[in-house]
C-alpha positions as a Markdown table, in Angstrom:
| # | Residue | x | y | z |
|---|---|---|---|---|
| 1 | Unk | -9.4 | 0.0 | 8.5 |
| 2 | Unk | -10.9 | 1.5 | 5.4 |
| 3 | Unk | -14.4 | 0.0 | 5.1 |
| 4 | Unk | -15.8 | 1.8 | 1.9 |
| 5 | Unk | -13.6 | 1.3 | -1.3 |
| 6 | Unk | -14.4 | 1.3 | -5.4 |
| 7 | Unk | -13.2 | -1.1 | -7.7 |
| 8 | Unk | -11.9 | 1.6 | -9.7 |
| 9 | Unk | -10.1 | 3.9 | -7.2 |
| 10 | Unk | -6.6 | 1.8 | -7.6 |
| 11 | Unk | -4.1 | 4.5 | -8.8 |
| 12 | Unk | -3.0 | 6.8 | -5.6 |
| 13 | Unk | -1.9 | 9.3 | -7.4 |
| 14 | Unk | -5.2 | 11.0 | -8.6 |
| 15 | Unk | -5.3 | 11.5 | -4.6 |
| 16 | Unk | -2.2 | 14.2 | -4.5 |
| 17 | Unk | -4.4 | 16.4 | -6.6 |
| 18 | Unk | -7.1 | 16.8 | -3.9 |
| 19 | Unk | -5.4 | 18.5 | -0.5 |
| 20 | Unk | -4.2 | 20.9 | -3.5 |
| 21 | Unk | -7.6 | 21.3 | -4.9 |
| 22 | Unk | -8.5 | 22.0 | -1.0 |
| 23 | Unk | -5.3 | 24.2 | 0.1 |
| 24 | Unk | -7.4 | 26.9 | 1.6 |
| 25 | Unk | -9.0 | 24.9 | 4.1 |
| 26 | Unk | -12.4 | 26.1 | 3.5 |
| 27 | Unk | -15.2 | 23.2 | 3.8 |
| 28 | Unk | -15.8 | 21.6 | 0.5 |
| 29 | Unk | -18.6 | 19.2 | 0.0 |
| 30 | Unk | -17.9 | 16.2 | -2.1 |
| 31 | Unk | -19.7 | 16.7 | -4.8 |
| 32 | Unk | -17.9 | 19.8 | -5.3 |
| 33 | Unk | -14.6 | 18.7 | -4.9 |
| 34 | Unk | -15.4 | 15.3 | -6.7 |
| 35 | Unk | -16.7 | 17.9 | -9.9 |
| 36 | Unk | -13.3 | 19.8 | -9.5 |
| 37 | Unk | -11.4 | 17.2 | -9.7 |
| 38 | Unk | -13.1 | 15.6 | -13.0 |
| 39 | Unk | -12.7 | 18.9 | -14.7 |
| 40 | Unk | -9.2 | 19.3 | -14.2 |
| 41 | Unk | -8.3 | 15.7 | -15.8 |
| 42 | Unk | -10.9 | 14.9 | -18.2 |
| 43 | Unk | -9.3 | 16.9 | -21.2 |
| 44 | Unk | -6.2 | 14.9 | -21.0 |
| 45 | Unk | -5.6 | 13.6 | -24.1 |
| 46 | Unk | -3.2 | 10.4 | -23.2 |
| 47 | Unk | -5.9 | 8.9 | -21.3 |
| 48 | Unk | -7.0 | 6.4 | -23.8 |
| 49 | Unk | -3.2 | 5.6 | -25.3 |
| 50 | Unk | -2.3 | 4.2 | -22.0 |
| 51 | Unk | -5.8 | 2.9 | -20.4 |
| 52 | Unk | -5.2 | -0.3 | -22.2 |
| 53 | Unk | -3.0 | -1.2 | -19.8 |
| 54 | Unk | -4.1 | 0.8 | -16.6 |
| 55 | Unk | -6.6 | 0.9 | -14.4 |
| 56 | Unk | -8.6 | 3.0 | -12.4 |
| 57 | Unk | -8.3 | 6.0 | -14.9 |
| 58 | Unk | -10.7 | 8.6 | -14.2 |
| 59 | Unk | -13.0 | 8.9 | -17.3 |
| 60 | Unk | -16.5 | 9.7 | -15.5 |
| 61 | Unk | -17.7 | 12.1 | -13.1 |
| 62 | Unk | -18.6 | 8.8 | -11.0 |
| 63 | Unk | -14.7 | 7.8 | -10.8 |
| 64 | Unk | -13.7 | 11.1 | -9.3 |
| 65 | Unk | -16.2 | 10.8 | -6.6 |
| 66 | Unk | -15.0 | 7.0 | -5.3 |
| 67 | Unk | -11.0 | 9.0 | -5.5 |
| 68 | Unk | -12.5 | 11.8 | -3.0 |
| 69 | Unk | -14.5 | 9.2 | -1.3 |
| 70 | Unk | -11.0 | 7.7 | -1.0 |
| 71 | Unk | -9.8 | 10.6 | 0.1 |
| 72 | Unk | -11.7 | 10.9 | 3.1 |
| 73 | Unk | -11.0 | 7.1 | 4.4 |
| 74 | Unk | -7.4 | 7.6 | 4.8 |
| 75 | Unk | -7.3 | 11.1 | 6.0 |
| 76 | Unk | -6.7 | 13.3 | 3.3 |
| 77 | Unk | -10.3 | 15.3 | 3.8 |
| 78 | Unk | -11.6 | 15.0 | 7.4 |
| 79 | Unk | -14.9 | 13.4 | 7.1 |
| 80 | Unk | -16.3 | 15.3 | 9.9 |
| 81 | Unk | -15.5 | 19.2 | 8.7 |
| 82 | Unk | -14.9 | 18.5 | 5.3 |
| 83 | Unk | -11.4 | 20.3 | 5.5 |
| 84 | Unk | -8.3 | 19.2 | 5.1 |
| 85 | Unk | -7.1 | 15.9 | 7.1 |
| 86 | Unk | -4.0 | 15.4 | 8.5 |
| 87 | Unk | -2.6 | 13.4 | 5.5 |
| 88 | Unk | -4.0 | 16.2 | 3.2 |
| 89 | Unk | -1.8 | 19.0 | 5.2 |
| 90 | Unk | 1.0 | 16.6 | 5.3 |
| 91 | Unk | 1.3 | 15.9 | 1.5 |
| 92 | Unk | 1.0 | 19.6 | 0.8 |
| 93 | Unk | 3.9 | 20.4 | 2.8 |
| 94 | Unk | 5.9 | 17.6 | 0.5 |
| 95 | Unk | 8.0 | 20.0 | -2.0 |
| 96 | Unk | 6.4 | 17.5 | -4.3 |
| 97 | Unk | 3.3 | 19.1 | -3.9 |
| 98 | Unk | 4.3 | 22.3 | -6.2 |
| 99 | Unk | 3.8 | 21.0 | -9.8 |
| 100 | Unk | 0.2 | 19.6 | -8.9 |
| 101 | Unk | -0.7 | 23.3 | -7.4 |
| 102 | Unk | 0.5 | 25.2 | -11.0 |
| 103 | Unk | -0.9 | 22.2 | -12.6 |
| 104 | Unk | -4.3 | 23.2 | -11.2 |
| 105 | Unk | -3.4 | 27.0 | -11.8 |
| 106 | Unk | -2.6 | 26.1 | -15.7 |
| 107 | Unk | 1.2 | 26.9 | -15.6 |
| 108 | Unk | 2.0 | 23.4 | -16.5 |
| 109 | Unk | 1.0 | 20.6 | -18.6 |
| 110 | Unk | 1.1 | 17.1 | -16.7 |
| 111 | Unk | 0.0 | 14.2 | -18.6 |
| 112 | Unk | -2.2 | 11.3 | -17.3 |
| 113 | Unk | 0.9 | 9.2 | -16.8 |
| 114 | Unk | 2.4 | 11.8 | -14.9 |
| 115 | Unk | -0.7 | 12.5 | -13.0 |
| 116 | Unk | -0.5 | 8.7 | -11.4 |
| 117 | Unk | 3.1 | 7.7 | -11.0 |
| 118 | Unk | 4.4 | 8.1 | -7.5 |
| 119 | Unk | 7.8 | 9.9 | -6.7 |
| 120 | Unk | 10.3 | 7.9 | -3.9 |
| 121 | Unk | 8.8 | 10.4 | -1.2 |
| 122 | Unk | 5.4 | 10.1 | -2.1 |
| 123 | Unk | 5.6 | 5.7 | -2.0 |
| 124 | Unk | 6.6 | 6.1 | 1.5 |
| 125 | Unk | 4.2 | 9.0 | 2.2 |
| 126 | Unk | 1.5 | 6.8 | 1.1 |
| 127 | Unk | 2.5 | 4.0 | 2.7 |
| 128 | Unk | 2.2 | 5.5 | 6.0 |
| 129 | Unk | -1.1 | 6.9 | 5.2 |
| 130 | Unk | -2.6 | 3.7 | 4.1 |
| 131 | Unk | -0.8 | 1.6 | 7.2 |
| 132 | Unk | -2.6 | 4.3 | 9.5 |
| 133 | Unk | -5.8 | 3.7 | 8.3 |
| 134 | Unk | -6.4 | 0.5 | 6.4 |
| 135 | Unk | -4.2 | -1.1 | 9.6 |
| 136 | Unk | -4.8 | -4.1 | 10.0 |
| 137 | Unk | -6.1 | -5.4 | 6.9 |
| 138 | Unk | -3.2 | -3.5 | 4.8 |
| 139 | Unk | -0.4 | -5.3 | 6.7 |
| 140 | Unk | -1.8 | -9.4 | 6.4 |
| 141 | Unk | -1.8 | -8.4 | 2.6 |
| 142 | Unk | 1.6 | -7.6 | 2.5 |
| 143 | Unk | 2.7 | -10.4 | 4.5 |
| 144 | Unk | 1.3 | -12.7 | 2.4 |
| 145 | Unk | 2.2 | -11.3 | -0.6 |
| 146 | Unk | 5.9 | -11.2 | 0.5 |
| 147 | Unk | 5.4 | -14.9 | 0.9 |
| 148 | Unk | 4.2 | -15.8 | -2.2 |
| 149 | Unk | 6.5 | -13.3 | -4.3 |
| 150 | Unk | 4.5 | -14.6 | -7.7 |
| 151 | Unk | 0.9 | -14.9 | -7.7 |
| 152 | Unk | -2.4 | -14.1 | -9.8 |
| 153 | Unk | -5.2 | -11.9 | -9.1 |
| 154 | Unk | -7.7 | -14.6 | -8.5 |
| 155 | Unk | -5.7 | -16.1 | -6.4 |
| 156 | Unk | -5.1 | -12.9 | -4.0 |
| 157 | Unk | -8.5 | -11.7 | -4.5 |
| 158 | Unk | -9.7 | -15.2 | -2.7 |
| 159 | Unk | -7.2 | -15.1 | 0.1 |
| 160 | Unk | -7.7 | -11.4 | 1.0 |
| 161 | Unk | -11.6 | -11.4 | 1.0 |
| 162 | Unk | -11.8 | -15.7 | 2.5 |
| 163 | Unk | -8.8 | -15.1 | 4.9 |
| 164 | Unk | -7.2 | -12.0 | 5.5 |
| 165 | Unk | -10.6 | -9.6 | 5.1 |
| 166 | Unk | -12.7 | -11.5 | 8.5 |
| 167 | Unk | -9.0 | -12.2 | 10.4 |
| 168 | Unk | -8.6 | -8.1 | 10.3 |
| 169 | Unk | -12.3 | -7.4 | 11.2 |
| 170 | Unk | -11.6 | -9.8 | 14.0 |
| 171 | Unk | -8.7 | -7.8 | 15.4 |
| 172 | Unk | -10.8 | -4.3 | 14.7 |
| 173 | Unk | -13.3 | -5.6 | 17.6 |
| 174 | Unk | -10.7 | -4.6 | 20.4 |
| 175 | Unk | -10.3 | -1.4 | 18.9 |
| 176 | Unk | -13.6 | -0.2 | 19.0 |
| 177 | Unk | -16.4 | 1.1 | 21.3 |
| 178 | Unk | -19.2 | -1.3 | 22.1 |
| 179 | Unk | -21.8 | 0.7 | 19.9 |
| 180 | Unk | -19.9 | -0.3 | 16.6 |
| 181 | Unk | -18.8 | -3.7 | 17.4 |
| 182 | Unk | -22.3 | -4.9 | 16.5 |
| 183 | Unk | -22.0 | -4.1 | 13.0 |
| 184 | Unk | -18.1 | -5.3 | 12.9 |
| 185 | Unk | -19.9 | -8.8 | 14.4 |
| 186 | Unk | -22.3 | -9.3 | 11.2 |
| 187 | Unk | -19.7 | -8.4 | 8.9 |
| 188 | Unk | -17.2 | -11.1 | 10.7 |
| 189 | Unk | -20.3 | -13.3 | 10.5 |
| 190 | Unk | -20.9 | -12.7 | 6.7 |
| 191 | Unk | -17.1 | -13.0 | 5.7 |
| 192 | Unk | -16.5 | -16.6 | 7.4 |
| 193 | Unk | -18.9 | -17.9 | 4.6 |
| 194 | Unk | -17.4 | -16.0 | 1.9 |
| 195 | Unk | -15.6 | -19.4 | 1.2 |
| 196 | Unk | -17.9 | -21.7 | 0.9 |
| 197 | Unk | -20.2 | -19.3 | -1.1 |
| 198 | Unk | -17.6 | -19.2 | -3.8 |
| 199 | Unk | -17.0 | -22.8 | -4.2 |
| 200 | Unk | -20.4 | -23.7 | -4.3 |
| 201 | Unk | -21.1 | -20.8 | -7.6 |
| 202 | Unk | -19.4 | -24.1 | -9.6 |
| 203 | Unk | -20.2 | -21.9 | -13.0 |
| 204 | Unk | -17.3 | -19.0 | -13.6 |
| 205 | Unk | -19.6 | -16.7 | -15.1 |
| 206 | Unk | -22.3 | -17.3 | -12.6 |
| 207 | Unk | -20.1 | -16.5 | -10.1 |
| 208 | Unk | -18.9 | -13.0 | -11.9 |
| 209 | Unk | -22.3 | -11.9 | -11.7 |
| 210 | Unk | -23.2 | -12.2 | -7.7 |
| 211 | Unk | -23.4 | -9.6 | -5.8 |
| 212 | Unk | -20.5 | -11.0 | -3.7 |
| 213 | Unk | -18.0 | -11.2 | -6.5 |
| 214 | Unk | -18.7 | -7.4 | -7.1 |
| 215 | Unk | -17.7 | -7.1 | -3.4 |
| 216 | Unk | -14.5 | -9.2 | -4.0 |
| 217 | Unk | -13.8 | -6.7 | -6.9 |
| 218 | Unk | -14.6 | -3.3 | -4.9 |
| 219 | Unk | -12.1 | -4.6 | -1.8 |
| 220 | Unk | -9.2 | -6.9 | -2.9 |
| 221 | Unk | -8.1 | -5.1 | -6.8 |
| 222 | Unk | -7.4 | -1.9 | -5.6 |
| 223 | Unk | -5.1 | -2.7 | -2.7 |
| 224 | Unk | -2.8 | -4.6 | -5.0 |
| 225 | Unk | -3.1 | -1.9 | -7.5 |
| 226 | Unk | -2.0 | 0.2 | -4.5 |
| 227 | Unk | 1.1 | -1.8 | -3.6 |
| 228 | Unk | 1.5 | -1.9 | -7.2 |
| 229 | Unk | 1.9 | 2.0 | -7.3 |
| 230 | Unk | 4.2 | 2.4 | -4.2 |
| 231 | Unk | 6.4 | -0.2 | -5.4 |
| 232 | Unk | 5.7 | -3.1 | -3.2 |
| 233 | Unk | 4.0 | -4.9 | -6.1 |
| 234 | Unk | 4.7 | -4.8 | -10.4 |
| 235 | Unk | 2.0 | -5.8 | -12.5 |
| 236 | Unk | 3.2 | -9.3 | -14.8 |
| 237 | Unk | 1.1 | -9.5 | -17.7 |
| 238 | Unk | -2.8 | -9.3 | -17.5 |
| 239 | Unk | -4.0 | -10.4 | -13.9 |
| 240 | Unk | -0.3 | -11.6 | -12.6 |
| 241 | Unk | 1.9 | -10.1 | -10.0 |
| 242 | Unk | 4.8 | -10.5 | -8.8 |
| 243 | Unk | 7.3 | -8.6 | -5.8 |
| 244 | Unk | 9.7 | -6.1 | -6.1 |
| 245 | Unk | 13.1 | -7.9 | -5.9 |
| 246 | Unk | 14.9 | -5.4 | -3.1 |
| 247 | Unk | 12.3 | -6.5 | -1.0 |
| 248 | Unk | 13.2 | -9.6 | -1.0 |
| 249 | Unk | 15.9 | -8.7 | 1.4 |
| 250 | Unk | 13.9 | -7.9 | 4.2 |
| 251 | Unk | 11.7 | -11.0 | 3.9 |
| 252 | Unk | 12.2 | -12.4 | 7.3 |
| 253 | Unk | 11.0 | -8.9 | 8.3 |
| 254 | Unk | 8.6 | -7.4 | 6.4 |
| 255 | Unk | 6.2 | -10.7 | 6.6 |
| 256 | Unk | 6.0 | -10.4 | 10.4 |
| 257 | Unk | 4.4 | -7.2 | 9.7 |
| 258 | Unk | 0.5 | -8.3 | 9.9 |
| 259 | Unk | 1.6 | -9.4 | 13.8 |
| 260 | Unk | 3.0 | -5.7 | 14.9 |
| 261 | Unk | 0.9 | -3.1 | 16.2 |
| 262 | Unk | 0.1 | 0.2 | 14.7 |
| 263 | Unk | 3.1 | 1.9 | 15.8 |
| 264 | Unk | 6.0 | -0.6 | 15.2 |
| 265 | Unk | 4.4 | -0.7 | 11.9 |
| 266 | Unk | 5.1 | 2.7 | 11.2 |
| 267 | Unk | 8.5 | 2.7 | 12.7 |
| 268 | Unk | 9.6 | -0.6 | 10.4 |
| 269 | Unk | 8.7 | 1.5 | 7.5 |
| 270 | Unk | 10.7 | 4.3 | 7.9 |
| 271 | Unk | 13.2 | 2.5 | 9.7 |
| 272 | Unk | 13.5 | -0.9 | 7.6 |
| 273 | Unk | 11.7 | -1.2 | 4.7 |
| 274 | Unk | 12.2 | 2.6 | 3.5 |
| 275 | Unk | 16.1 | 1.4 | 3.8 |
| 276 | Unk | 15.4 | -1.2 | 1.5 |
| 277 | Unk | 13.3 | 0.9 | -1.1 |
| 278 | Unk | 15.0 | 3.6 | -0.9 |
| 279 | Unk | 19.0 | 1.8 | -1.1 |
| 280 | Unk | 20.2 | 4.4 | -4.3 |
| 281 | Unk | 19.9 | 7.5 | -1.9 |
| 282 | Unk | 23.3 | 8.7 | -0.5 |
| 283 | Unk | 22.9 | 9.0 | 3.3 |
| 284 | Unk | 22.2 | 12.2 | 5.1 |
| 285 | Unk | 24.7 | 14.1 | 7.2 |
| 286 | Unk | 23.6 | 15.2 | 10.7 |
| 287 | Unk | 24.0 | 18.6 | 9.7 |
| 288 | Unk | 21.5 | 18.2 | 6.9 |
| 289 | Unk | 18.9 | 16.3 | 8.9 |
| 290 | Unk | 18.9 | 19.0 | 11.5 |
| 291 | Unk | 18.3 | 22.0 | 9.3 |
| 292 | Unk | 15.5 | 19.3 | 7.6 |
| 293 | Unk | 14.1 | 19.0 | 11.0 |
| 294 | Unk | 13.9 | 23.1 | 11.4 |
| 295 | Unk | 12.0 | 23.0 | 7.8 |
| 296 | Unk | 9.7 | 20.2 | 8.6 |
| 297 | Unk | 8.5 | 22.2 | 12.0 |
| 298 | Unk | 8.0 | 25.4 | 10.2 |
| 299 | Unk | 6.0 | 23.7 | 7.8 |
| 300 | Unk | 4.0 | 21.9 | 10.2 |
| 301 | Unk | 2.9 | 24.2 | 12.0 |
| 302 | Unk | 2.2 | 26.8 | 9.0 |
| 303 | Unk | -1.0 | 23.9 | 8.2 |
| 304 | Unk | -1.7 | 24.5 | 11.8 |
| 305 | Unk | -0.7 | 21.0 | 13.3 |
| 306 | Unk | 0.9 | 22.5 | 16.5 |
| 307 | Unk | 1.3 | 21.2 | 19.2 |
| 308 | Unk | 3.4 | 18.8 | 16.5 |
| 309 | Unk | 4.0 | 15.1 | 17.4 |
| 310 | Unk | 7.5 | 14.4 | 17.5 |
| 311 | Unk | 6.9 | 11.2 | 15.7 |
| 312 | Unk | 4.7 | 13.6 | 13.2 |
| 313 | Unk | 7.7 | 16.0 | 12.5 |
| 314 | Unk | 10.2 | 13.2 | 12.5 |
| 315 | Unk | 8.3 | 11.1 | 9.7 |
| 316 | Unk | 8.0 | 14.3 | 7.5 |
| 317 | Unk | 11.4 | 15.2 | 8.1 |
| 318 | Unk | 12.3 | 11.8 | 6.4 |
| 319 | Unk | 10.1 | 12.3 | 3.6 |
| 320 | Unk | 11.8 | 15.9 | 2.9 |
| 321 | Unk | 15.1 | 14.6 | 3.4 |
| 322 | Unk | 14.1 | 11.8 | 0.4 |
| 323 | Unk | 12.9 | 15.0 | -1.5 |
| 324 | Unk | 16.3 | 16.0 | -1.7 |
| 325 | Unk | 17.7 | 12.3 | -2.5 |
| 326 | Unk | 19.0 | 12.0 | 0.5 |
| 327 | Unk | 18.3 | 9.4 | 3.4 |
| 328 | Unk | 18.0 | 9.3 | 7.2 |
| 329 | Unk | 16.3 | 6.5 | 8.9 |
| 330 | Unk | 14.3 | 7.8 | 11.9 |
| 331 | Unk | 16.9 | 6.7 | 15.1 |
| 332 | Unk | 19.4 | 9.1 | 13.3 |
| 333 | Unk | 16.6 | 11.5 | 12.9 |
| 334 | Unk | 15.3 | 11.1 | 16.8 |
| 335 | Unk | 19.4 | 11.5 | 17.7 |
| 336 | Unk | 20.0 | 14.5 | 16.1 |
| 337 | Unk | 16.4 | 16.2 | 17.2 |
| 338 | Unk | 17.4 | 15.1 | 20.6 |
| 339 | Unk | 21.2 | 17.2 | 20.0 |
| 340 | Unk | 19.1 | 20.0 | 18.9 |
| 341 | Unk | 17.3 | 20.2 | 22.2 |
| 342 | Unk | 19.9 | 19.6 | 23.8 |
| 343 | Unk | 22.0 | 22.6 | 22.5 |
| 344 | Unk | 18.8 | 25.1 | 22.4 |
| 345 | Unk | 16.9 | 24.0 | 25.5 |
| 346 | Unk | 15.6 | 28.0 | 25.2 |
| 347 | Unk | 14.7 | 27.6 | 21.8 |
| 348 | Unk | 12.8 | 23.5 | 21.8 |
| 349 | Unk | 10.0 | 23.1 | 24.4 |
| 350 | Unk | 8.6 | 19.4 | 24.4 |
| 351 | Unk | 5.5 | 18.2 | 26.5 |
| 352 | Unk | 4.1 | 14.8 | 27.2 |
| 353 | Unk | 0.8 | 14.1 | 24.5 |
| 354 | Unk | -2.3 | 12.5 | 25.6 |
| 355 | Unk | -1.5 | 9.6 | 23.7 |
| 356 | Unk | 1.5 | 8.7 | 25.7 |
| 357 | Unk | 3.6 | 10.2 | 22.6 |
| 358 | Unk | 5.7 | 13.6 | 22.9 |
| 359 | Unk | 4.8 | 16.8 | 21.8 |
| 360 | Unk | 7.1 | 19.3 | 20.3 |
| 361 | Unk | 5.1 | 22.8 | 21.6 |
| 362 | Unk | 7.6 | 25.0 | 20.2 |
| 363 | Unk | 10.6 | 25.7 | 18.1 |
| 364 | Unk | 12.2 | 28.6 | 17.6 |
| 365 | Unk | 14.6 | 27.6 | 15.1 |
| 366 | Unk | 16.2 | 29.0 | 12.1 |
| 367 | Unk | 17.6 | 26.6 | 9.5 |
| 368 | Unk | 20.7 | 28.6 | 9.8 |
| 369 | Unk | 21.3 | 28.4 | 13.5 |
| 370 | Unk | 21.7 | 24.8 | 13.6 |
């Protein structure tokens, strides 16, 4: 679960710019990288034609420093060696990476619109990276927002910090060691009387000015704004919201999804919801998912991520295959890998993981063999 988060870090795609800004995996501190990334977008002159309308623009070094902050809570940097994490490796091996890397260099101009708005790969990329570590407070905000299809801010604000916000820290104490339940305990304790705090502030703008509120502000806004960006969410007017329609499909679904563990969260995404988002891309043929599955390998392991997962290298095979406007849910993906080892059991080694997962130790595949 991400536990530190700015009011003003709610547009994702600032965060594509940063595994770029860190490609050569040297440690960066975040100061430096924070100063980087400020200097690459504060001459961009769109930002005040379309701030009106959007937030969490960065227009101050202190901005740029909660998006690398960000950055670090879901994986992108590793907070511990200040190198790239394992979603920071796995976006830049995302063709989609490329005009963000000459962007950087100065062979292209981007504009600040451009700079924020998420491609169909990168909503599902992001998607899994915030379910793997904002899990499980991510999830009981998109159930209930899948329930209530048309809501305000207030109104999502108060159920996410008064309900959803102490039921997640509740499930968090099973997942962690003794030594840092203590703290998860005082926060539960806190959050229960979040509630009855509010209602007793009778006076709106007394209640703007608590140090609570600015709590409520820093936590709930930017995780709609989020949902808003990968296309979960669309902004109604000023402090409104409502669902994207072809979601609506999967509603008996998709608002189960705060009940399923980690993993069958990830595997509804890429194999029902991304279905779903994702409906105007032709399907993918077997032979094209299993050169994709050859690419996404090579690729992997070039950001030094061997032994590779299986459900790793079948996740950014799906994402590649989307590159290219295709689709493959990830049975037909797990099928055809299957095939391949199959037909080159000289040529795919697999070994069990410590997690209880499969590891694919080695591949060595051509995309033209296949």
């Amino acid at each position: 679960m991400i536990f530190e988060t700015h009011g003003d870090t709610c547009r994702l795609g600032y965060l594509r710019l940063i595994p770029c800004i860190m490609e050569d995996d040297e440690p960066r501190s975040f100061d430096f990288i924070s100063s980087i990334l400020y200097d690459i977008v504060k001459n961009l002159g769109d930002v005040e034609l379309i701030s009106r309308k959007t937030i969490g623009l960065i227009t101050r070094p202190v901005n740029a420093r909660n998006y690398v902050t960000l950055a670090a809570e879901i994986n992108i940097i590793d907070r511990k060696t200040q190198r790239l994490g394992l979603f920071g490796k796995i976006y830049l091996i995302l063709n989609s990476s490329e005009i963000f890397r000459d962007f950087i260099e100065g062979r292209v101009h981007l504009s600040t619109k451009e700079l924020i708005t998420l491609n169909d790969a990168e909503k599902l990329y992001f998607l899994w990276a915030l379910m793997s570590s904002d899990h499980p407070f991510i999830e009981s905000i998109i159930s209930w927002v899948i329930e209530k299809e048309k809501f305000t801010r207030q109104e999502a604000m108060n159920y996410i910090m008064e309900e959803a916000y102490p039921a997640s820290l509740r499930k968090l104490l099973s997942m962690h060691p003794e030594g840092r339940r203590k703290s998860i305990e005082l926060e539960i304790s806190e959050a229960e009387k979040f509630r009855e705090k509010r209602l007793s502030i009778r006076d709106k703008t007394e209640w703007i000015r608590t140090s609570l509120y600015a709590k409520y502000r820093h936590i709930a806004p930017p995780r709609l704004e989020w949902l808003v960006d990968i296309g979960i969410l669309r902004r109604d007017g000023r402090g409104k919201y409502s669902i994207d329609e072809r979601l609506i499909r999967g509603l008996d679904k998709i608002s189960r999804i705060s009940k399923m563990s980690l993993h069958k969260v990830e595997e509804y995404i890429f194999e029902e919801l991304s279905k779903n988002m994702f409906s105007n891309l032709r399907n993918a043929g077997r032979y094209e998912v299993s050169r994709t599955i050859v690419e996404a390998y090579n690729k992997l392991e070039k950001y030094g991520l061997r032994p590779i997962r299986l459900d790793y290298l079948e996740k950014v095979t799906a994402l590649l295959l989307i590159e290219k406007k295709t689709y493959a849910n990830i049975s037909m993906i797990h099928d055809v890998f299957n095939s391949l080892a199959i037909r080159f059991p000289d040529k795919i080694y697999i070994s069990p993981a410590p997690s209880g997962s499969v590891n694919v130790a080695k591949m060595d595949l051509t995309e033209t063999e296949v």
